[in-house]
N, C-alpha and C positions, 0 to 999 in steps of 0.2 A: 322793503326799503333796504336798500348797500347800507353795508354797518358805517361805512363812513359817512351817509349823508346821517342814517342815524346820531352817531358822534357829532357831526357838525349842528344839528337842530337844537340837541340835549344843550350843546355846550351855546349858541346861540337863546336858548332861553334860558340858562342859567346868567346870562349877562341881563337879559331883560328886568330878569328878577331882580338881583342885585341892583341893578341902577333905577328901577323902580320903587326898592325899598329905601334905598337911601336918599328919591326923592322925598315920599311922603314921609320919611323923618324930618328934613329940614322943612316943610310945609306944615308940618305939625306943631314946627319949634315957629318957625315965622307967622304964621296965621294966630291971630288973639280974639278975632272977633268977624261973624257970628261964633259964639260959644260952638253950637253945634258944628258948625264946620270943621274947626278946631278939635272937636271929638271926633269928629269923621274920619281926618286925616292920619289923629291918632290911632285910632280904630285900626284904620287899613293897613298902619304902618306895620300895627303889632301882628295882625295878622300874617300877612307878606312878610315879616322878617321870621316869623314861624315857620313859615312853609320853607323859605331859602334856606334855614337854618335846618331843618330837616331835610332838605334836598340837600344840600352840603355831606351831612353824616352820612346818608346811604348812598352816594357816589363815592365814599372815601375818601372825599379829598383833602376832608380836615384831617384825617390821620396821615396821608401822605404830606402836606404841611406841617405837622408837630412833628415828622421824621425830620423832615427839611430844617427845622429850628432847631429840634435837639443836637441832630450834626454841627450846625451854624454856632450852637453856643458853646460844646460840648468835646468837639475834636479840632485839630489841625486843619485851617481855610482850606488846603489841598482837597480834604475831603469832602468840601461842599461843591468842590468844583466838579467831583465823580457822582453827584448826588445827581447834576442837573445833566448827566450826560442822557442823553434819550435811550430808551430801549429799541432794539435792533427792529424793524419794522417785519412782520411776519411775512414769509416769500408767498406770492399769490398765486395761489390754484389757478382751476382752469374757471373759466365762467368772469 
């Protein structure tokens, strides 16, 4: 697989994730009755936000985000604006 369809997959089921855990939170919070369902959703929720939360730390991007926030709170706006500038895109070989 091209590293780029790879990158686009990774980061397409990191949104899945995400907007699937933060369904079964609010289904968790809305649902009251059956009991059990209400466990289920909690259930699924806790788990699914476990996994996003550990897919999150070993992709780095919570640390690249607490860079982003320390600049944000911590230096001069200028320097958040050099924060979001994109990295130079690698020149592409042959293939």
């Amino acid at each position: 697989m091209k590293a780029e369809c790879y990158l686009k997959f990774t980061l397409q089921d990191m949104v899945y994730l995400d907007g699937v855990t933060a369904m079964l939170k609010e289904m968790g919070e809305k649902v009251t009755e059956p009991e059990d369902l209400k466990v289920f959703f909690e259930g699924r929720h806790s788990s699914y936000k476990t996994f996003r939360d550990s897919c999150l730390q070993s992709l780095f991007i919570k640390k690249y985000l607490d860079t982003y926030r320390e600049v944000m709170k911590e230096s001069d706006p200028v320097y958040f604006v050099v924060v979001l500038l994109p990295c130079p895109a690698p020149e592409s070989g042959p293939g």
